[in-house]
DOZA-6904 format. One record per residue (C-alpha): residue number from 1; x, y, z. Coordinates in Angstrom, 1 decimal. Example, Ala and Ser with C-alpha at 12.3 -4.5 7.8 and 13.67 -1.06 7.14 Angstrom:
BEGIN
<r sedren="1" px="12.3" py="-4.5" pz="7.8"/>
<r sedren="2" px="13.7" py="-1.1" pz="7.1"/>
//
This chain:
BEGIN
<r sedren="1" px="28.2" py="187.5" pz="80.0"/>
<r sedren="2" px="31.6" py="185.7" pz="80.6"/>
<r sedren="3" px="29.6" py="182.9" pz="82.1"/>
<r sedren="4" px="27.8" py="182.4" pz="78.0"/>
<r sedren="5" px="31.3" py="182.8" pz="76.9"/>
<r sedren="6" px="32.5" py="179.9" pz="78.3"/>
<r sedren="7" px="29.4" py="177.8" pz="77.5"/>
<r sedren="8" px="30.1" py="178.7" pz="74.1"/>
<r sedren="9" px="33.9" py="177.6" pz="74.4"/>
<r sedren="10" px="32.9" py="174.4" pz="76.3"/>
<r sedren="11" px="30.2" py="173.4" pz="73.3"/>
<r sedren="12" px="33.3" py="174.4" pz="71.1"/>
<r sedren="13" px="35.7" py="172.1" pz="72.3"/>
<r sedren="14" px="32.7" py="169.2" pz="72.6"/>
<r sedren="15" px="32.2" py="169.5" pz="68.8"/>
<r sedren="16" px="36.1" py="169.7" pz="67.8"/>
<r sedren="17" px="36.2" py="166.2" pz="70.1"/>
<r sedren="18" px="33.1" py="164.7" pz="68.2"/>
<r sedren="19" px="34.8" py="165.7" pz="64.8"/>
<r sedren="20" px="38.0" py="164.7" pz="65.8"/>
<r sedren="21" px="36.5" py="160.9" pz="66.3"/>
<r sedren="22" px="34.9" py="160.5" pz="63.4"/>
<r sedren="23" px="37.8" py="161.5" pz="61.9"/>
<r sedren="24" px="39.1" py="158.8" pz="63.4"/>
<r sedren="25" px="36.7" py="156.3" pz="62.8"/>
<r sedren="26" px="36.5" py="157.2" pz="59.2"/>
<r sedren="27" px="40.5" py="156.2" pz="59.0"/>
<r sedren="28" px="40.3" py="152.9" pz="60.7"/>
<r sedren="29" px="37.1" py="151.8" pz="58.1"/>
<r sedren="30" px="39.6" py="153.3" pz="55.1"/>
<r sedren="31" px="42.1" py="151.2" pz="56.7"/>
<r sedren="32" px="40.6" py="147.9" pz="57.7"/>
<r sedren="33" px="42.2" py="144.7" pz="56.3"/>
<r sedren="34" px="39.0" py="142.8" pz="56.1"/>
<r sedren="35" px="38.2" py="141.8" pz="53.5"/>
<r sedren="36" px="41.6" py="141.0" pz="52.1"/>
<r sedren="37" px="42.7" py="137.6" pz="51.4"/>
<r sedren="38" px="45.6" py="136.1" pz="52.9"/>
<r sedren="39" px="48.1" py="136.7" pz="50.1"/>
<r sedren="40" px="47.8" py="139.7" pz="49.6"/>
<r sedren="41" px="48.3" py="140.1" pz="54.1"/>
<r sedren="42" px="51.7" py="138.3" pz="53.6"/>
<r sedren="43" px="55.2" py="139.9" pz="54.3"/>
<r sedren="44" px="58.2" py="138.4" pz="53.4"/>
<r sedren="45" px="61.9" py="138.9" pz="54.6"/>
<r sedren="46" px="65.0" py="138.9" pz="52.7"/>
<r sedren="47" px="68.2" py="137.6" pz="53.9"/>
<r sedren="48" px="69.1" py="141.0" pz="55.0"/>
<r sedren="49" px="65.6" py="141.4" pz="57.3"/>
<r sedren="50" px="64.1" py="144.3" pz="55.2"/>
<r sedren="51" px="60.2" py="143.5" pz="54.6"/>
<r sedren="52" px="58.5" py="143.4" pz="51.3"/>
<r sedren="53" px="55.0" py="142.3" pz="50.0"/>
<r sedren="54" px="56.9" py="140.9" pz="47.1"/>
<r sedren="55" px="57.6" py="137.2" pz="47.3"/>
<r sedren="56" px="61.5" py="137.0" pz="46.8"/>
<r sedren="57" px="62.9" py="135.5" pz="44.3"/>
<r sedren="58" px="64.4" py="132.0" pz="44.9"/>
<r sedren="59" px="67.8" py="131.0" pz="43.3"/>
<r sedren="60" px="69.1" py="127.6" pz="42.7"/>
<r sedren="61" px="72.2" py="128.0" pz="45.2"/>
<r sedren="62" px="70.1" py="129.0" pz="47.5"/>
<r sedren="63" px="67.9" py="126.3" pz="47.9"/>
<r sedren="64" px="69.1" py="122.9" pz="50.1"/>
<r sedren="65" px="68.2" py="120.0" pz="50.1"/>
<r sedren="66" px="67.3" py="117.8" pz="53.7"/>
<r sedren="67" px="69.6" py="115.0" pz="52.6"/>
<r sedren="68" px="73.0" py="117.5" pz="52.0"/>
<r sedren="69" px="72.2" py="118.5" pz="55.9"/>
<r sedren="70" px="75.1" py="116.5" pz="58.0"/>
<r sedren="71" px="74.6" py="116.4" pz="62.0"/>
<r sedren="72" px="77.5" py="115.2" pz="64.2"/>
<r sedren="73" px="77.8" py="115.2" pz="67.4"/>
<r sedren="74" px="80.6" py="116.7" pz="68.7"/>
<r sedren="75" px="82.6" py="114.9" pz="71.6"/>
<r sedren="76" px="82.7" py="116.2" pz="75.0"/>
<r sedren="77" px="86.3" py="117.7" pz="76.1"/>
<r sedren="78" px="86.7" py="116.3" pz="79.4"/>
<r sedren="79" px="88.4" py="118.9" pz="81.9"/>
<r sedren="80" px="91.5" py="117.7" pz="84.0"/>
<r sedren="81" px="90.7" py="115.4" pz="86.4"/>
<r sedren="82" px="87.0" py="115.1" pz="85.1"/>
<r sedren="83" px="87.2" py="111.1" pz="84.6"/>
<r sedren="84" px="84.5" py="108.9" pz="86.1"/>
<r sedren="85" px="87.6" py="107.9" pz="89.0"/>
<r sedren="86" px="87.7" py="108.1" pz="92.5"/>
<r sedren="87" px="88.9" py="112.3" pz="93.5"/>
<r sedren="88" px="90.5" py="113.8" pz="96.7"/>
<r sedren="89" px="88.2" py="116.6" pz="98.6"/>
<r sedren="90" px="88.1" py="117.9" pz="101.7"/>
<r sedren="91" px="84.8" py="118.7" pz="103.6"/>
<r sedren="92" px="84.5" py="122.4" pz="103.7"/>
<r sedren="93" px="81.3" py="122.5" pz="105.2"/>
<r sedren="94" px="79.0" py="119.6" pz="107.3"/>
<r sedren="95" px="75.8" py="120.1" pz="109.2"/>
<r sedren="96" px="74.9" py="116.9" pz="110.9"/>
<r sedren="97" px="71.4" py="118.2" pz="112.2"/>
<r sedren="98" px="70.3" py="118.5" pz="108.6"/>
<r sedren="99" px="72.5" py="116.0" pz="107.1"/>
<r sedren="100" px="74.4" py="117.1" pz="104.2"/>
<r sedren="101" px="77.5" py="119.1" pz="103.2"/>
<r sedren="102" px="80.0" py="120.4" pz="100.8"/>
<r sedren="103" px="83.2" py="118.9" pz="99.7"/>
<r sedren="104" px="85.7" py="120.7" pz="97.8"/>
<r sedren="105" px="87.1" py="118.9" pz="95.3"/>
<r sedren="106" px="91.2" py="119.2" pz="95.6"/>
<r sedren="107" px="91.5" py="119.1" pz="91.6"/>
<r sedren="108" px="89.1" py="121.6" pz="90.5"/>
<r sedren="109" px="88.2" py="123.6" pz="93.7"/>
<r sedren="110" px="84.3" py="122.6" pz="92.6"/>
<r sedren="111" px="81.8" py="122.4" pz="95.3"/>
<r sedren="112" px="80.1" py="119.1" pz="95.4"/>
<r sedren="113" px="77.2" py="118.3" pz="97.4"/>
<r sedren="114" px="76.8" py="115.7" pz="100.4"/>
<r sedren="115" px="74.3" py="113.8" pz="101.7"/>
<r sedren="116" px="74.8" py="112.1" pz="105.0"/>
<r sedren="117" px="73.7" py="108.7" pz="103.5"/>
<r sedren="118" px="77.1" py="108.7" pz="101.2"/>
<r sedren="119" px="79.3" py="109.2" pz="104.5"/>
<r sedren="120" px="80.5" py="106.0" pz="106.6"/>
<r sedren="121" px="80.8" py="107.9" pz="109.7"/>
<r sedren="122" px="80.2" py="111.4" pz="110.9"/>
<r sedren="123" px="82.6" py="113.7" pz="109.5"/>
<r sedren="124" px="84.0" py="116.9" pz="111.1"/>
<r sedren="125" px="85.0" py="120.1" pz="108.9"/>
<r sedren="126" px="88.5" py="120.1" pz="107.2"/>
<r sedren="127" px="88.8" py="116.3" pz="107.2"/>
<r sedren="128" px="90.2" py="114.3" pz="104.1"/>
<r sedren="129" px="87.8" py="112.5" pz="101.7"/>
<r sedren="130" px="88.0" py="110.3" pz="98.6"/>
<r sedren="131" px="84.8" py="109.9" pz="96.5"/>
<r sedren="132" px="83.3" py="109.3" pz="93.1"/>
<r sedren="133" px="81.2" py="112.7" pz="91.6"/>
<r sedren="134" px="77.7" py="112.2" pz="90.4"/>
<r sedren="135" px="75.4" py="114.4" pz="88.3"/>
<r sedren="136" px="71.8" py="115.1" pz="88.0"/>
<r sedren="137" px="69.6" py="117.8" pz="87.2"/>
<r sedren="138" px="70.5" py="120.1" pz="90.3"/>
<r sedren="139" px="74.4" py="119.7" pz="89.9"/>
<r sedren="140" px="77.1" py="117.6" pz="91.3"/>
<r sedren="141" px="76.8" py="115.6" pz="94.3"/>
<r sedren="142" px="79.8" py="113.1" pz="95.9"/>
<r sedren="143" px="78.7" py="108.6" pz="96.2"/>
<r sedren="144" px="81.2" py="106.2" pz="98.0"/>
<r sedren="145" px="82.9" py="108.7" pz="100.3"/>
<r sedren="146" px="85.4" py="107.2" pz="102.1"/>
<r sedren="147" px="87.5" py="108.7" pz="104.7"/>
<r sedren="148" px="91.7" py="109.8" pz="103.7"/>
<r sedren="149" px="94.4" py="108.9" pz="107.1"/>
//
């Protein structure tokens, strides 16, 4: 008897779970958008970024015009010592195997890359250097080394 029991519970919680989708399916088919033209789907924020479906209302200080719009450019403040002139560094780091380094500019204490094509002459760490500083799209990197007596 407890065996029907539960076969009557089990067929009880199978027809709750078929109800329960229609139920479902019945909301999403009330709710559909189809059908609904593209005004009426629009949502439009206020200056304060609150939604409405109600177009906002436009006011004549409000509205600018593409010719009042002014673009400068605003000049580059150039750091101490960041002129296009020769600076003073000392090679902090040098692997001749692999052929590039690090100097550390004596100005700014910036790291500024190596290659061993820039160097007249194989350099040692700690030694004096004067060179110009390059840029490009991976950072700085020292031209013209020349070595400081």
């Amino acid at each position: 008897m407890a065996e029907n029991q539960a076969k009557k519970e089990q067929k009880k919680k199978k027809a709750q779970v078929k109800q329960d989708k229609a139920e479902r399916a019945q909301l999403r088919k009330r709710n559909n958008d189809k059908g609904k033209s593209l005004e009426e789907m629009y949502m439009y924020v206020d200056e304060f970024g609150n939604l409405s479906t109600v177009p906002l209302k436009k006011s004549p200080a409000d509205s600018v015009k593409l010719e009042e719009i002014v673009f400068q450019t605003v000049p580059r403040v150039e750091q101490a010592g960041d002129a296009d002139g020769a600076r003073e560094g000392q090679i902090q780091y040098y692997n001749p195997s692999k052929g590039f380094g690090f100097i550390t500019d004596s100005l700014t204490g910036e790291r500024v890359f190596v290659h061993s094509s820039e160097l007249p002459r194989p350099v040692t760490e700690q030694e004096k250097v004067t060179f110009f500083r390059g840029r490009n799209e991976k950072g700085s990197f020292a031209t013209n080394v020349t070595m400081k007596s």
